[in-house]
N, C-alpha and C positions, 0 to 999 in steps of 0.2 A: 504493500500500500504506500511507503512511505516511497520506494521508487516511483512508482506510479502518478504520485504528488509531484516529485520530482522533473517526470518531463512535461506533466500539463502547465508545470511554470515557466519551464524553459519556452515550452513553445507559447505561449501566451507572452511573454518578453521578447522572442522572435520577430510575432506577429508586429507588437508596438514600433521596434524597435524599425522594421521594413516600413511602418508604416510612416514613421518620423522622416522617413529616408526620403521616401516619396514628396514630401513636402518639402525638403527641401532639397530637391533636385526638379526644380521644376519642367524641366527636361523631358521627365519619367512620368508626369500627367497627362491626361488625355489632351489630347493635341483638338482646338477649336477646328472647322472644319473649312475648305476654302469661301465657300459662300458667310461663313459667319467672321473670317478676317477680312472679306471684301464692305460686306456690311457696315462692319464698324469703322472701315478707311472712310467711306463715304458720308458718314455722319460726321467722322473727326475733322473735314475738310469744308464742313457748312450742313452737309444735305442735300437731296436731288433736287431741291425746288432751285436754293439758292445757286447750284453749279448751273443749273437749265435756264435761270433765269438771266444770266448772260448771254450775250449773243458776240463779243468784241471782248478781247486785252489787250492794251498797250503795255508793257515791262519796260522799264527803264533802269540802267543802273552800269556797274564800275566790271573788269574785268582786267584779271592779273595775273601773269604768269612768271611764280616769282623765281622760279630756275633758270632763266633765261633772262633776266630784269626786263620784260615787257608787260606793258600794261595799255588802257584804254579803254573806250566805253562801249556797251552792247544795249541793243535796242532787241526787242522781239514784238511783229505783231503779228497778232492772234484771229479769226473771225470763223466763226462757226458756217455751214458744218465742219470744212479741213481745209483748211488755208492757214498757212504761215510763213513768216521771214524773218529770218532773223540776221541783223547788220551789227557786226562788230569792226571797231576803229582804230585797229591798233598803234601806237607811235612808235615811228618810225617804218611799220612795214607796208600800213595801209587798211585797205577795206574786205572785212571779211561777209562776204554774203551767202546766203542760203535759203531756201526755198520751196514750198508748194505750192502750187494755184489749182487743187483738186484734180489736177491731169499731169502735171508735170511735174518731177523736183529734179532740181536744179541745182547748182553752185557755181560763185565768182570768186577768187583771190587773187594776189598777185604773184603767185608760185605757177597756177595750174590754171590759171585764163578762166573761163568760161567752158564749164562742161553739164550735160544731162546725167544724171542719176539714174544709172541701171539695176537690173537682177536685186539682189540684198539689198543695197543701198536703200534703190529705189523706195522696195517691202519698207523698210524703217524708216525711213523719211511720211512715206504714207502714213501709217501707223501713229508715229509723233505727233501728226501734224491735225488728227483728229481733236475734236473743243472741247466735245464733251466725254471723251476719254474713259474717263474715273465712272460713270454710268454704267459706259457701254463695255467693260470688261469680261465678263462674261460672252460676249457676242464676239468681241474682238481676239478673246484668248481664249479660244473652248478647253483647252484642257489647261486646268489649275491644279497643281499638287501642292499640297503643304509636307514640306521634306523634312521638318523636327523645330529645334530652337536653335539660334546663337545670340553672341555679343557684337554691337556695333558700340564703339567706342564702350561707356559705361552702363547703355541701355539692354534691356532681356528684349527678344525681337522672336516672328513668329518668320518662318524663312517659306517663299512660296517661290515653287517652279511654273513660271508663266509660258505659256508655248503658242504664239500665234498664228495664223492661218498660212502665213507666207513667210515672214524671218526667221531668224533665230531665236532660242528658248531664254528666258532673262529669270534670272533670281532674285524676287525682292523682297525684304526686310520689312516687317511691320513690327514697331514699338508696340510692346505689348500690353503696354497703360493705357497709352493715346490713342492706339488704332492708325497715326501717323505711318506713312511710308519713308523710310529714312535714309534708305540705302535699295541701288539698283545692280545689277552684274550683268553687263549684254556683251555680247560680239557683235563687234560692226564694221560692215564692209566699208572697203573706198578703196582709194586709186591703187594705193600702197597696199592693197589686202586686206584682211581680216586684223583686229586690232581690239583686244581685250580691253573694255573701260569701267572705269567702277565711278556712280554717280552718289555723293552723297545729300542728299536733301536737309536743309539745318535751316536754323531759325525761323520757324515756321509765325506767319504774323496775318490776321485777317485783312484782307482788303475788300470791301463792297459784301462781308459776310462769307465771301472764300480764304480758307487758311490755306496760305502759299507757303513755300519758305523761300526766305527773302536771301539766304547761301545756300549756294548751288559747286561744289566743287565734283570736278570730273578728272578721276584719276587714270590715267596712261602708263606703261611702261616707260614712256619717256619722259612724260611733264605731267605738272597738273594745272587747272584751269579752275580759277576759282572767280565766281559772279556772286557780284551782291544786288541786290535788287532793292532800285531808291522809292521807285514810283510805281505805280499800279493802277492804269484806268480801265474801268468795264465798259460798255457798250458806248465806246467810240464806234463813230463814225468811219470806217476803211475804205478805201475804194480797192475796187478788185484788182486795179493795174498797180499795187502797189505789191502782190505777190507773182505777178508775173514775170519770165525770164528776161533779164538783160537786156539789150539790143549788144549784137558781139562789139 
């Protein structure tokens, strides 16, 4: 009897002792499911009324590249359904452009001239250049995995494999207080090949009832690119020729 005492406590101190475990390895809990970390990005960011009820962004703000001491300013505008450009000014090198007008994307620099966006490229420029985006996720990435937990900087984050109809698969980071997107992992094509970049999303700030964040750094194997964002207007007025390609 008195063995028998013996292992009903052990294993009942077992039981506790995995069960402590569990809690703090928050790792090893059931994992929320993709549609209920997409849910809660969408809340954390305003809400579908507030995201829908834009039709225009303008962005405005600083852009530095501080491995190479270059810096300058970047503009991005925005207009629903998929249109975008975005013009950065660098000193000393010049003007960087880029582009969709819902048929074509495109880019300008003063490296590589004026060329059209094919194959990959092309896919993720499309894809980007969608407004209302963060809605339309599910329709845009059918298949969603949540692949466990990690850390982005000091934060516990829920880690999701996104796989879209036409590019390549991205892994993004949800803060897992905020429901915030914090962090991106994509492969993107261009001139020079495929090219690993990790996007962090920080200081997130509401403009017009959408929380943006207002740091944006994009990390490379080679450099990183860091944008801070000063200004933020919603339903400006765009006219369509202002995402159209070039004249060569």
């Amino acid at each position: 009897m008195k063995r028998l005492l013996t292992v009903v406590l052990c294993s009942a101190v077992i039981t506790t002792v995995a069960s402590l475990a569990a809690i703090a390895r928050p790792g090893q809990q059931k994992l929320p499911t993709a549609d209920e970390i997409i849910s809660k990005y969408v809340e954390a960011i305003g809400g579908e009324k507030a995201i829908k009820g834009a039709t225009s962004r303008v962005s405005k703000g600083s852009l530095e590249i501080a491995s190479v001491g270059l810096n300058g300013t970047a503009e991005v505008y925005e207009k629903a359904p998929n249109k975008t450009v975005t013009i950065v000014n660098i000193a000393g090198f010049g003007l960087v452009q880029e582009g969709y007008d819902g048929k074509t994307a495109w880019s300008k620099d003063p490296q590589m001239g004026l060329r059209d966006k094919e194959g990959g490229e092309f896919a993720a420029a499309k894809l980007d250049s969608e407004f209302y985006k963060p809605v339309k996720i599910k329709e845009l990435y059918p298949k969603l995995v949540v692949k466990g937990t990690d850390k982005v900087g000091d934060k516990d984050t829920y880690v999701v494999e996104a796989t879209p109809t036409e590019s390549s698969p991205e892994t993004w980071y949800f803060d897992s207080k905020t429901g915030l997107l914090i962090r991106q992992d994509s492969e993107r094509d261009g001139p020079m090949g495929k090219q690993k970049v990790q996007t962090f999303l920080e200081d997130y700030k509401k403009f017009d009832g959408i929380n943006l964040p207002s740091t944006i750094r994009q990390v490379t194997p080679q450099f990183t690119v860091a944008i801070k964002i000063t200004e933020v207007q919603h339903n400006i007025a765009i006219d369509d020729a202002k995402f159209k390609k070039p004249a060569q």
